[in-house]
BAGUDO-240197 format. One record per atom (N, C-alpha, C): residue in one letter; x, y, z. Coordinates in steps of 0.05 Angstrom, whole numbers, plus 5000, padded with zeros to 4 digits. Each point is the difference from the previous one (the first is absolute). Layout:
BEGIN
AXYZ/...
// end
This chain:
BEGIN
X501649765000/X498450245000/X501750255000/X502650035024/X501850264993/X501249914967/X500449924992/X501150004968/X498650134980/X497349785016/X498250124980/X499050395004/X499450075021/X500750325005/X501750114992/X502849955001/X502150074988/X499249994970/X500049844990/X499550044962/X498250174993/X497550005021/X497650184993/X501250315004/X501750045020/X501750305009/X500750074970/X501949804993/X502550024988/X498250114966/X498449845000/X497849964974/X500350365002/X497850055020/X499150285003/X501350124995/X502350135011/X503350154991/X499650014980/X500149844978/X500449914975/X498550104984/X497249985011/X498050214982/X499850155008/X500450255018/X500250195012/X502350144984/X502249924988/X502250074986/X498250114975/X498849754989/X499349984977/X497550294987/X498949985032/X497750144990/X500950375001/X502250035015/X502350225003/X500250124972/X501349724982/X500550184978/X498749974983/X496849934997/X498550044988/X497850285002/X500250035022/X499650275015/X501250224993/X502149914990/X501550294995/X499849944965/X499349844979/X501149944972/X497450124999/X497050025020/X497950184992/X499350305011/X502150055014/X500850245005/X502350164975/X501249904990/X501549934983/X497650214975/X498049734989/X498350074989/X497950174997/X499350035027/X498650295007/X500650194998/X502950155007/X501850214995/X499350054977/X500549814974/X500150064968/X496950115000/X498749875002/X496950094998/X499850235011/X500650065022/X499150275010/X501950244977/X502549894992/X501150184991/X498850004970/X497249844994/X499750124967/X496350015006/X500550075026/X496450055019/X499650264983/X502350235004/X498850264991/X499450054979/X500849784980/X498850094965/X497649734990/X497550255000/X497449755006/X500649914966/X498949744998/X499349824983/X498350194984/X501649924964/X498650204969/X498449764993/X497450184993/X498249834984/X501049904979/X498849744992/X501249904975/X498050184976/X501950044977/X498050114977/X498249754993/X497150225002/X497749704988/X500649974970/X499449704984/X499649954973/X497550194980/X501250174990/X498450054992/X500449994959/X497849844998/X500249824968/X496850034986/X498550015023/X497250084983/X499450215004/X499150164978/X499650415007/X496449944992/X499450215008/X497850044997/X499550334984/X499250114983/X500150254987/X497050195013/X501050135017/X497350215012/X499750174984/X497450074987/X498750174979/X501950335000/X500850094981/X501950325011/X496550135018/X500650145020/X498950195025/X500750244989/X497350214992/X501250264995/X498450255020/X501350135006/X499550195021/X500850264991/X497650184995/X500150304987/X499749844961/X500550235003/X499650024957/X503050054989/X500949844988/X503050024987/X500550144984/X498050094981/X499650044982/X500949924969/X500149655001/X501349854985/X497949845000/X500349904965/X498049744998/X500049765013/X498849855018/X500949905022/X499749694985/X499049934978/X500849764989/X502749994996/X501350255000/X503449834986/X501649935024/X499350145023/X500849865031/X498349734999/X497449945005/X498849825008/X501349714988/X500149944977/X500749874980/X502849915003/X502550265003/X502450084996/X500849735029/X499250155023/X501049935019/X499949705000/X498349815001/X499949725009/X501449854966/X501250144971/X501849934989/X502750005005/X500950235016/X501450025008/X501949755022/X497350035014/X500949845028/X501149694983/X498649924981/X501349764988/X502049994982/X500750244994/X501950044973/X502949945025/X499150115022/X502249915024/X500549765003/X499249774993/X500649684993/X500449905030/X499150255029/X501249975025/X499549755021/X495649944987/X498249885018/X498449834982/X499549845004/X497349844991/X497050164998/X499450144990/X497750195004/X496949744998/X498350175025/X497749794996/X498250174978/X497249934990/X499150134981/X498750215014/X500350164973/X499250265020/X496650094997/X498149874988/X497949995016/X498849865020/X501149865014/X499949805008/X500450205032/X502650094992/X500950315030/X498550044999/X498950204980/X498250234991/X497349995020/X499349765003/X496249895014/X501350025025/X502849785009/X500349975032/X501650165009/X501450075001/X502650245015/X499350195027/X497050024988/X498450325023/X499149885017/X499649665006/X498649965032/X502149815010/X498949985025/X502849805018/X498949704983/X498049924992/X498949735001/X501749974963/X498650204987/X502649934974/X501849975001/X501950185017/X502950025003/X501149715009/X497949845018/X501249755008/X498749734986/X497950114981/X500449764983/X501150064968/X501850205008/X502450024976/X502449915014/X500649975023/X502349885021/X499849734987/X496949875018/X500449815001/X499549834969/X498350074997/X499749794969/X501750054975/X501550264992/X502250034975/X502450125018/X499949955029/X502850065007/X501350244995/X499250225003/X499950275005/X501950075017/X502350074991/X502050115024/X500950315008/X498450144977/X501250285006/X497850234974/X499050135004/X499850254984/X501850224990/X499550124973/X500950154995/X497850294982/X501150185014/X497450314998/X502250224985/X496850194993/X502050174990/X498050205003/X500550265019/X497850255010/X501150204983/X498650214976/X499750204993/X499250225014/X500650205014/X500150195021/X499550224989/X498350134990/X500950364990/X499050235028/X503250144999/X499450225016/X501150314996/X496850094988/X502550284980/X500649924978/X501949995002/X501950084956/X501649745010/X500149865018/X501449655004/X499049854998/X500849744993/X498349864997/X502049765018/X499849895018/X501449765011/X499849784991/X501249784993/X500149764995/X501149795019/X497549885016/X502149795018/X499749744993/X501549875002/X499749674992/X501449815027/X498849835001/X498849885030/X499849674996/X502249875019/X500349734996/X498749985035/X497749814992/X498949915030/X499549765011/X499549925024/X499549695005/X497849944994/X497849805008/X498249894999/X498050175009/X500350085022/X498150175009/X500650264994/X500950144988/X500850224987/X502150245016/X501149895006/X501250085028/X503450094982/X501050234995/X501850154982/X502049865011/X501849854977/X501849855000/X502550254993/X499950014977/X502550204974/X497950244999/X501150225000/X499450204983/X500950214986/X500450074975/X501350174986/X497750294987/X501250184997/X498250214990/X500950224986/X499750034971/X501250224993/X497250354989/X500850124997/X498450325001/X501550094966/X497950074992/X499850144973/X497950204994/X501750124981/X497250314993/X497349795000/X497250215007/X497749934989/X499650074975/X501250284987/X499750094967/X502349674974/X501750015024/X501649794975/X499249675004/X498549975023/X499149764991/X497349984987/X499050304986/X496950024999/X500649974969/X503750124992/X499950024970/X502549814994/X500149845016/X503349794985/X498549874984/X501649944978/X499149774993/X499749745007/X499249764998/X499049735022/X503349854998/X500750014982/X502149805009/X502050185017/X500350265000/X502450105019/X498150055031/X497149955002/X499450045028/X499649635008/X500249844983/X500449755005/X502549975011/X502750104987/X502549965003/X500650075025/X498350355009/X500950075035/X498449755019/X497649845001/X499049765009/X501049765007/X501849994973/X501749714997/X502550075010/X500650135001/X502450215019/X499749965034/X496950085006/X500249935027/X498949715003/X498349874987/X500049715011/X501349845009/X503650044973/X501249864991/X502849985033/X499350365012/X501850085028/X498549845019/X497449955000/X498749935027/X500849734994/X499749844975/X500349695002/X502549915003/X502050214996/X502849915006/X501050045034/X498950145017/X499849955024/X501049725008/X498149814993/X500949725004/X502749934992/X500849875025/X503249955004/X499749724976/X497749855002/X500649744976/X497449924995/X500149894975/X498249974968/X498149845006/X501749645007/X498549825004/X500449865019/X499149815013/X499749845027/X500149714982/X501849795030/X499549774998/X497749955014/X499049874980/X497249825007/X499849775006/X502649804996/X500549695006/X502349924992/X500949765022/X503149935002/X499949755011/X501349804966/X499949775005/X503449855000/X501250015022/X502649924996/X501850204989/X501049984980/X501550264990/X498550194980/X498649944989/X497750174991/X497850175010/X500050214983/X498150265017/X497850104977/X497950055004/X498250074982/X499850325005/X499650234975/X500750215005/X496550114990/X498850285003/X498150045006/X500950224967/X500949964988/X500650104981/X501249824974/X499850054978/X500649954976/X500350154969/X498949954979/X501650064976/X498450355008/X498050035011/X498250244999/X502250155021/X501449955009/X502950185011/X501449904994/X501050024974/X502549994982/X500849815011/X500049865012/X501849725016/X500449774979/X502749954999/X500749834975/X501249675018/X499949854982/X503049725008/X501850135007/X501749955018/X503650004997/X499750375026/X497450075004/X500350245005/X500749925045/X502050165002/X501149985032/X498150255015/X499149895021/X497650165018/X501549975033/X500250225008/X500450055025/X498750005017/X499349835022/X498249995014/X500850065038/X497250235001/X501050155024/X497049985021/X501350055017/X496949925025/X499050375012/X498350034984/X499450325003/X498250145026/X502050185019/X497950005030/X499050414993/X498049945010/X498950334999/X501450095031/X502250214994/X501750055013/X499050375021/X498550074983/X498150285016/X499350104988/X497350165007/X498050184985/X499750155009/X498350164979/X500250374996/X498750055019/X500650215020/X499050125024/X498550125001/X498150114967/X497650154999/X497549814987/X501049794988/X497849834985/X500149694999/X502749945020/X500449755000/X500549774986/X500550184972/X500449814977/X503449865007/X500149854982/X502549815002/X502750184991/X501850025019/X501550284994/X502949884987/X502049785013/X503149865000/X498749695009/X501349804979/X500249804997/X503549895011/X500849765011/X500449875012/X500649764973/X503149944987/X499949664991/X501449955016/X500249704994/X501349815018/X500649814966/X503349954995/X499949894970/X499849675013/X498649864990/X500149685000/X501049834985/X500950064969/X500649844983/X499250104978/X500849764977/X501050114979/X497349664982/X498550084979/X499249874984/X499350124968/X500649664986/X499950054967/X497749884986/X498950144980/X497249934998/X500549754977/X498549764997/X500449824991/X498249894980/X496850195010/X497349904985/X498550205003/X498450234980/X499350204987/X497250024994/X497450075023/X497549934990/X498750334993/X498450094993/X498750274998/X500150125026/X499149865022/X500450185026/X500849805024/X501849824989/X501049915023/X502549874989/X502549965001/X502049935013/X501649765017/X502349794995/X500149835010/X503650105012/X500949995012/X503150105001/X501349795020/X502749884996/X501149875015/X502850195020/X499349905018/X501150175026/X503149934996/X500750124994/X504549985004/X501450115019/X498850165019/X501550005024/X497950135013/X500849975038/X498450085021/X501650115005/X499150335027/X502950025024/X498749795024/X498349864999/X500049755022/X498249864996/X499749745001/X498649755002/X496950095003/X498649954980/X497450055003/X499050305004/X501950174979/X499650275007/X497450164980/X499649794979/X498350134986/X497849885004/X497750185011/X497349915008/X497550094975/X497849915002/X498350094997/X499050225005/X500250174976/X499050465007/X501650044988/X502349925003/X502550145000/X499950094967/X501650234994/X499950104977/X503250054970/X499250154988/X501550064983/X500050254982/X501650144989/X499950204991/X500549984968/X498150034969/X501049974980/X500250304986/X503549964991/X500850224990/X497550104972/X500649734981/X498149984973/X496950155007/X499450015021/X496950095009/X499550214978/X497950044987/X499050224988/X500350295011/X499049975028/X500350285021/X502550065010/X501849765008/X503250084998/X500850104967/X500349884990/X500950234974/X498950264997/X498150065008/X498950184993/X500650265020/X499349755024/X501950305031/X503049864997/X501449974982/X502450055004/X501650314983/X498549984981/X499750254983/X498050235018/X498749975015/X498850215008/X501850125021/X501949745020/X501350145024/X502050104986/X501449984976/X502750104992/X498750294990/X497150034987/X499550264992/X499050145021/X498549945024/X499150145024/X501950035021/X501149755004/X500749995025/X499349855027/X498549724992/X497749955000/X501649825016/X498849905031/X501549795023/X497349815000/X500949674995/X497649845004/X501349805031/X497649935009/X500249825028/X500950175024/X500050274996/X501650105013/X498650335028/X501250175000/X497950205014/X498350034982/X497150035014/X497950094984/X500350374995/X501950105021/X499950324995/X501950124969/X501649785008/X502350084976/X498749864968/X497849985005/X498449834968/X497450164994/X499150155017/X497650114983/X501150254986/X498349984991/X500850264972/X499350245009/X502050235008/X498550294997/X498350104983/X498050105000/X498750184990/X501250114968/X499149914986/X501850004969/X497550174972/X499250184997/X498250014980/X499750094975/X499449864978/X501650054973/X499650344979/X501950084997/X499550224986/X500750265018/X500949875024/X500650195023/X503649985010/X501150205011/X502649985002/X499349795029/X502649824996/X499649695023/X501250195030/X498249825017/X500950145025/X501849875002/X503350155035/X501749785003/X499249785005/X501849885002/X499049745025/X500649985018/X499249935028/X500750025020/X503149905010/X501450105016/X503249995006/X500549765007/X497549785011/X500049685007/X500949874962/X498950114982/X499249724979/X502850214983/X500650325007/X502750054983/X502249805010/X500850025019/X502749845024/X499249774991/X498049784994/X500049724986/X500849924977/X501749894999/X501749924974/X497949794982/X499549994978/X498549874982/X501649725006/X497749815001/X500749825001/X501449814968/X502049764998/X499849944970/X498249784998/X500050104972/X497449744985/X499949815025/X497649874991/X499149755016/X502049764981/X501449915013/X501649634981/X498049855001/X500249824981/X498349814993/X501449775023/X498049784999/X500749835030/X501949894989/X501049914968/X502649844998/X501550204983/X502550135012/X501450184986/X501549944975/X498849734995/X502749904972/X497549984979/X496950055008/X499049974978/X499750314986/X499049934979/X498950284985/X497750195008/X499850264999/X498750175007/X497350024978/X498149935012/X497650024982/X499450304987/X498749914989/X499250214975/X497750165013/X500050235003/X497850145023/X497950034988/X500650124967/X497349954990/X498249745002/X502349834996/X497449625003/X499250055030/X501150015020/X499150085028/X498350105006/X499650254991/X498350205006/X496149944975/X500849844987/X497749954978/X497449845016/X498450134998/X497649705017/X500149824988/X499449845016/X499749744992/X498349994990/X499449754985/X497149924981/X499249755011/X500849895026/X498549865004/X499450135031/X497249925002/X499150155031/X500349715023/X500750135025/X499749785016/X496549955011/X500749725001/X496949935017/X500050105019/X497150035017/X499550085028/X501849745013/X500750135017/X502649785028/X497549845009/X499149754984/X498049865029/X501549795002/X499549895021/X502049765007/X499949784979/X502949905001/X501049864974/X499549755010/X499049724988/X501349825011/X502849874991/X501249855016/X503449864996/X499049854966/X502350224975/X500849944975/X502349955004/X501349934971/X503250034995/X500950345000/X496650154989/X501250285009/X501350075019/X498649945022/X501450105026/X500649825025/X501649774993/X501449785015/X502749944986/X501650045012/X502449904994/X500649764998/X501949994974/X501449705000/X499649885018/X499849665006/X500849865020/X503749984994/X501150014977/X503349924995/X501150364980/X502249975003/X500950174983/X499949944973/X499650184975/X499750044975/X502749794997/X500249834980/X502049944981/X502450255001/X498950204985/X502050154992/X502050215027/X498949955036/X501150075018/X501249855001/X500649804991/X502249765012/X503050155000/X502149935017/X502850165008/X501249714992/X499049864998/X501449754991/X502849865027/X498850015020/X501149985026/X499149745003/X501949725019/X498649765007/X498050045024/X499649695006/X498250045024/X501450075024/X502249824999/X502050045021/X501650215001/X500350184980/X501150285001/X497250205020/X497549965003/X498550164998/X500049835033/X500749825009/X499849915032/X502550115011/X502450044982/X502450005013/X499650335008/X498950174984/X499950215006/X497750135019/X497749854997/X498350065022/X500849915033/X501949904994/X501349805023/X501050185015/X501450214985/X502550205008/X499150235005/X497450034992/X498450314998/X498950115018/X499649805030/X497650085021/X503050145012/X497150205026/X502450115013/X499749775023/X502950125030/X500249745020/X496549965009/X498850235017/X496850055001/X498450214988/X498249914997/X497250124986/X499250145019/X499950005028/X499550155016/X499349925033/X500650135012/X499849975033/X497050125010/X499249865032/X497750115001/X500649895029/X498250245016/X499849845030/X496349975011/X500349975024/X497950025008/X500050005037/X498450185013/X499649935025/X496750015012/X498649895024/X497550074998/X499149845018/X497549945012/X498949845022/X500049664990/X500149865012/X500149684997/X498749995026/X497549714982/X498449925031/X499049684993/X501049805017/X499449744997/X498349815022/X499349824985/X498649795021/X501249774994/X499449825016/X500649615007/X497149905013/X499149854984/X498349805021/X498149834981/X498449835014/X499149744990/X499049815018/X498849724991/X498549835017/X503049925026/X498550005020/X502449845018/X502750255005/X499750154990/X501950215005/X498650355016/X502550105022/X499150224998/X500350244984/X498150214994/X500850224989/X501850155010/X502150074972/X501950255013/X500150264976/X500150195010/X500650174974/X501750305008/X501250094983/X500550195005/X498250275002/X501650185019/X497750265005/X499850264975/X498050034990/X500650274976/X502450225022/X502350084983/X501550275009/X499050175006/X500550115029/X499450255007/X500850224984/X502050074985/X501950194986/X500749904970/X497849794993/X499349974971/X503149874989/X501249905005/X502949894996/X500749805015/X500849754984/X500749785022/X500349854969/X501850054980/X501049824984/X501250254980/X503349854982/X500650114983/X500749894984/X501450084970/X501849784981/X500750124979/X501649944983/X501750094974/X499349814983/X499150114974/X500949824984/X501350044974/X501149894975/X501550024978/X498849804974/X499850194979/X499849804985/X501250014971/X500449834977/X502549984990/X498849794966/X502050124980/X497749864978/X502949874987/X499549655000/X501549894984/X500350034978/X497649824985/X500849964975/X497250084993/X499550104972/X497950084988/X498950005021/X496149924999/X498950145022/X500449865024/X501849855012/X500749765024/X500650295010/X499049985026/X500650165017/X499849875035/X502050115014/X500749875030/X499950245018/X498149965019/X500450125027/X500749955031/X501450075014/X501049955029/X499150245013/X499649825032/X499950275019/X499349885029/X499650015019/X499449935026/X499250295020/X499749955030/X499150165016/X499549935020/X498650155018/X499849905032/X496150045004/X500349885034/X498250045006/X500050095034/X498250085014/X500550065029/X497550055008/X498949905032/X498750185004/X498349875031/X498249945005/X498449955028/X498349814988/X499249875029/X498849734991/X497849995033/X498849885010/X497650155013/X501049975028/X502749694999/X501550075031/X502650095000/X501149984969/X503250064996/X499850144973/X502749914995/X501250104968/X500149894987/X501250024971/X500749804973/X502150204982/X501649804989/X503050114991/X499249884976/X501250024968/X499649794975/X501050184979/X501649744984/X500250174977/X498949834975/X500750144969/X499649864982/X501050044974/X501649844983/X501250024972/X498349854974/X500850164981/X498549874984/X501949984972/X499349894982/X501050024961/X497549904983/X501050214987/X497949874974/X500350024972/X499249804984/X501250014972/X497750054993/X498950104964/X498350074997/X499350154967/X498049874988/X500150034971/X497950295003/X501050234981/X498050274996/X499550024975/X497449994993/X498850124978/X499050274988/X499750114985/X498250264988/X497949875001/X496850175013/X498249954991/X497750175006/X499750184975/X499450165004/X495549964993/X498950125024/X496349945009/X499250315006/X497349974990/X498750255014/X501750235001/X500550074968/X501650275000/X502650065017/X501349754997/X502050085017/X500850005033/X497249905008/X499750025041/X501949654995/X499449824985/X502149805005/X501549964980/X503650055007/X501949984983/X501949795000/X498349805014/X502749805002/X499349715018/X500849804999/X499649795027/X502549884993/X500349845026/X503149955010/X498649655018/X501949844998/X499149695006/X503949935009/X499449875019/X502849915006/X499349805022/X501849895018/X501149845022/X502250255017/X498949835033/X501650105017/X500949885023/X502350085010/X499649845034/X500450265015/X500049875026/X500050115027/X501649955018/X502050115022/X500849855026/X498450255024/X499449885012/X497950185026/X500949805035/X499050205018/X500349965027/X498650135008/X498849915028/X498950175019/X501049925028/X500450135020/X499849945025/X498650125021/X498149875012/X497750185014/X500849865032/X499850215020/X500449925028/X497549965018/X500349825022/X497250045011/X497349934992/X500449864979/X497949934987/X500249685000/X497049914996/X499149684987/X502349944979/X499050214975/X501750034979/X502450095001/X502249814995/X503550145002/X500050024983/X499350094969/X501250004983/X500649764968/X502850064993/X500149714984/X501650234974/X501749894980/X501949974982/X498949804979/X499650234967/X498649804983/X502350064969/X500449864986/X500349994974/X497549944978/X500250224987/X496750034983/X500350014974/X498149904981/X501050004975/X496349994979/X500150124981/X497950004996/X500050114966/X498050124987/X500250114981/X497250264996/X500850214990/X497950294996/X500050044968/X497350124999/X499550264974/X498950205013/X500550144986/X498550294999/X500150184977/X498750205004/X498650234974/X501250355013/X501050114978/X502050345011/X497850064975/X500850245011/X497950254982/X500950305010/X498150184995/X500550205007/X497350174999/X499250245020/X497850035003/X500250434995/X499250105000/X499150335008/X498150035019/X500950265015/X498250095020/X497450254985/X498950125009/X498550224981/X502050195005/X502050015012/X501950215002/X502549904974/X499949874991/X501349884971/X503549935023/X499749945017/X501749905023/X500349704988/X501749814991/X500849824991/X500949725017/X498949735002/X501449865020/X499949774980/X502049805006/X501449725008/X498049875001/X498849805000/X498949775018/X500249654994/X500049945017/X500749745011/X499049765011/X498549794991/X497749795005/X502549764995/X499449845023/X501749735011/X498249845007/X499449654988/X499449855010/X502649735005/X500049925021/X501949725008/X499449715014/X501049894994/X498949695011/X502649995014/X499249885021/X502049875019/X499049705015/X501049774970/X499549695010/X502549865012/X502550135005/X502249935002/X502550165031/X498749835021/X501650125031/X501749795006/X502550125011/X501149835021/X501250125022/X499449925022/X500350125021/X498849875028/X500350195024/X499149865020/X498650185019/X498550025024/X498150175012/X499849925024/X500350215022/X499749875029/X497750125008/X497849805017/X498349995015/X500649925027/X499250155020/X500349955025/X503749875015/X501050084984/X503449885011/X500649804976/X498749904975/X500849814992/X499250074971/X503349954985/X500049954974/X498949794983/X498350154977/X499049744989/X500850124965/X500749814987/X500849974977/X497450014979/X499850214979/X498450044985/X499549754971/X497549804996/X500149864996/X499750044962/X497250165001/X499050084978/X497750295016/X500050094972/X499350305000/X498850114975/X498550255003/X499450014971/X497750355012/X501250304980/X499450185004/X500650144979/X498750295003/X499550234977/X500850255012/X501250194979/X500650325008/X499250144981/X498850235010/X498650154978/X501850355013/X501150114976/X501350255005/X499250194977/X499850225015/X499050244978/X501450295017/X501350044973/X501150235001/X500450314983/X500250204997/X499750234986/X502050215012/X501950124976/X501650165002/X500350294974/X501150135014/X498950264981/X502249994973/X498950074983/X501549954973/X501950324999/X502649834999/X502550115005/X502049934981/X501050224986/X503349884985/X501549895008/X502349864990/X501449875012/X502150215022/X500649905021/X502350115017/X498150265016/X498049924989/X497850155030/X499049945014/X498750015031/X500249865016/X496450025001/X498249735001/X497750044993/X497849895030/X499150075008/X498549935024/X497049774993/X500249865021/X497549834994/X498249865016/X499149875000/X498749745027/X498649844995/X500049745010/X499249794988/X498249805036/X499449884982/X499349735013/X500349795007/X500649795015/X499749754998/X499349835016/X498749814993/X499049795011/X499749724993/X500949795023/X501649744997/X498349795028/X499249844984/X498149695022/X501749804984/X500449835025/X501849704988/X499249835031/X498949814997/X499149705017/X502349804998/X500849995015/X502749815000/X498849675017/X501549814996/X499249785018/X502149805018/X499849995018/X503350005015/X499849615006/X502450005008/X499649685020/X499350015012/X498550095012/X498549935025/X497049994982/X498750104978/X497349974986/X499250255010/X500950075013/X498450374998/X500050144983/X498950274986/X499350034981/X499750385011/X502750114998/X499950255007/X499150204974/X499750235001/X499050174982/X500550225005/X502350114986/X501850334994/X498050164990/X499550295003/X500150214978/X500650265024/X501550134970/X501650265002/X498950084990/X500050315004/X498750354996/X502250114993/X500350114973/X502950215004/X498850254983/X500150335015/X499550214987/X503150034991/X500250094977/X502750074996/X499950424987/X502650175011/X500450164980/X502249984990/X500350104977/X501449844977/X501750254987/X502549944995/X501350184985/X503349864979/X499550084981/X502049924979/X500850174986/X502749854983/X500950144985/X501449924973/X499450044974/X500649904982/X503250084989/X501049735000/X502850104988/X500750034977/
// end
């Protein structure tokens, strides 16, 4: 019995060490968080791919025939090659009540409006043009002022040209063209095609775009925020969609679903690339240094204000692959002759599903074993670290046995742990980690720890728009201990082995706040170990249990430190030599914090 005290001391020391410097590796971690606490989380830019065209709004008398606006404007907006336009009578009936507006959301997938208000006040006439959300709530806005006498006598194509002038500023706002819509392995489907100049062979930069702050008088979207992810080449060429194979990440799984791209070839980039070299013209950028002063024709030009003189013209916009040729602005700028359909939901074509294999003609002519030897070599040491601390609360009991359990924490803490995880080969991926436990029991204490590994196959799989991107199936084991004092139950030392799936995704808040998430199911038919009742060890005969874990963390770049919390919960019936028939389950709140390497 002193030996046995002694080992149980000695045990204790031991985790008491342990749990020291786990204590401090999330103090460690906390520090970093607090130190990137002060710069709150940028909205992600929403997709926006389906426009909707709001009838031109005229306010006062322009004194201009208002068919060559009415008409002018919603050609325009498509000569921009920018959006999928839905039809525009179709706006025309629903746009003005909440109940249309959301069965243009919901049934043709309606992501954004675009307006255009005629203003006369006096001898001005204002022009504003207006990119909005769903509910009409001012996204972009641009506005330029011209005589009322010279837009009463221009002729139509030069008061078209000042129109297409400002549409062409407001639509270039947007930091990028088109969005991935789907990603199957190394392939990405692009939300664009031949209707934005997008060719074969053409290289697309793909960037993760955050709305970085807005204007302090109207709240429109003011500085954008990239983050570059990688590099893809387009492989397969449909009218409005796009197939591109991904050639480099800056990290493992960096290109998601939203995420965007910018095409030089765009109709509206050519066109505002020539307009910023003749104005002066800044796109993605301050909204103060982009609207136009007060300009009116036939009149000496006012200055310009001392903000947009001191700004250096920006150069041309580059096309996304600098080795190809510079399109022809007249083919650019020409409408198209074919109109797009209203955006209603498509079903899965060869239009818009990517290859299952690469084209014939992508082949690099590389072996199989060239393409293992190098994926072999390519991971980094980890994919990323993550800890966790938080309340743990357990029971023991059964026929013939007494109940024991532990007490919920007074101070919400009575367990911690680290873990790491690490990607072999293609998608084989392995994780390690262990932790402690501590806490009161209803006449004493309990000391315990626990390690784990796990190997484990990950898939793409992308459901429901993207909320699930993936499931993951593997095998794992376990080594665990407890030692409880004072109790029926002493405890017991198990080796565990079992196998899990689960489903990752990713979710939004209404605050466009971004998270992680994490669904775990596990079987555990496979214990060995032993358990003391009342002073006496009994050897675990057969067994057989489940763990269910759910977790969510805030969507974070790599080498940022992301906060989270999860769940879990674990029942396993073991059956000893003696024929008793005990019955575990654990409670674990966890908060959660990682970091991608």
């Amino acid at each position: 019995m002193t030996a046995q005290i002694i080992r149980s001391r000695r045990s204790e020391a031991q985790l008491s060490t342990a749990f020291g410097l786990l204590l401090f590796i999330i103090c460690m971690l906390g520090g970093a968080v607090l130190g990137h606490a002060a710069t709150p989380p940028w909205p992600k830019l929403p997709v926006i791919q389906n426009v909707g065209i709001i009838p031109v709004q005229w306010e006062g008398d322009p004194g201009t025939p208002k068919e060559v606006i009415d008409h002018g404007f919603p050609s325009i907006v498509r000569e921009s090659h920018k959006f999928r336009i839905l039809n525009d009578d179709l706006v025309s009936d629903l746009w003005q009540d909440a109940d249309g507006r959301a069965e243009l959301r919901s049934q043709y997938e309606l992501q954004s409006f675009i307006g255009l208000t005629m203003t006369s006040r006096g001898d001005v006439v204002t022009m504003t043009a207006r990119l909005t959300d769903q509910g009409l709530k001012t996204q972009l806005l641009e506005t330029d002022t011209v005589s009322r006498d010279w837009l009463a006598n221009a002729p139509p194509e030069e008061a078209l040209g000042r129109l297409e002038a400002l549409v062409f500023r407001l639509l270039n706002r947007l930091p990028v063209d088109v969005n991935v819509t789907s990603i199957q392995g190394k392939y990405l489907t692009l939300s664009g095609g031949t209707e934005q100049n997008i060719e074969v062979g053409d290289r697309v930069d793909l960037v993760r775009t955050s709305i970085r702050s807005l204007h302090p008088a109207n709240g429109t979207w003011l500085e954008f925020k990239k983050q570059p992810l990688g590099t893809a080449q387009i492989v397969e060429v449909k009218t409005y969609n796009s197939v591109a194979k991904i050639l480099t990440q800056t990290y493992d799984h960096a290109i998601e679903i939203g995420d965007g791209a910018r095409i030089g070839a765009l109709a509206a980039r050519v066109k505002f690339a020539r307009l910023a070299v003749n104005e002066g013209l800044k796109d993605s950028g301050n909204q103060e240094t982009i609207i136009v002063a007060p300009l009116y024709h036939g009149e000496p030009p006012q200055p310009k204000p001392a903000a947009q003189v001191a700004a250096p013209a920006p150069a041309p916009v580059p096309m996304t692959d600098p080795s190809a040729k510079a399109p022809d602005a007249a083919a650019a700028e020409k409408p198209s002759t074919e109109a797009a359909p209203p955006a209603t939901p498509a079903p899965a074509t060869a239009e818009n599903t990517p290859p299952a294999a690469a084209p014939a003609a992508e082949s690099t002519g590389s072996s199989f074993l060239d393409e293992i030897a190098s994926d072999a070599t390519s991971h980094k040491l980890l994919d990323e670290v993550s800890a966790y601390a938080g309340p743990y609360w357990w029971s023991v009991g059964g026929s013939k046995l007494p109940g024991t359990s532990g007490k919920f924490p007074f101070y919400l803490l009575n367990s911690a742990g680290v873990g790491v995880t690490h990607t072999l080969l293609f998608k084989f991926k392995t994780a390690f980690g262990g932790g402690v436990i501590f806490g009161k029991t209803t006449k004493g204490s309990y000391v315990g720890y626990q390690g784990y590994g796990r190997i484990y196959w990950e898939e793409a799989l992308i459901l429901f728009e993207g909320a699930i991107r993936g499931w993951r199936a593997g095998g794992f084991g376990s080594l665990s201990g407890m030692s409880v004092d004072q109790e029926s139950y002493g405890g017991g030392d198990w080796i565990r082995g079992g196998g899990f799936a689960g489903l990752f995704g990713k979710f939004s808040t209404p605050d466009l706040e971004r998270y992680d998430w994490n669904a775990e199911f596990s079987l555990l038919p496979l214990t060995i170990g032993r358990a003391g009742f009342a002073g006496n060890r009994q050897q675990t005969q057969s067994t057989f249990g489940y763990g269910i874990s759910l977790s969510a963390y805030q969507d974070r770049p790599a080498r940022l430190i992301a906060w989270g919390a999860g769940f879990d919960l674990s029942s396993e019936v073991q059956t000893l030599d003696d024929g008793r028939r005990p019955q575990y389950q654990a409670y674990q709140i966890k908060a959660l914090a990682r970091i991608g390497l």
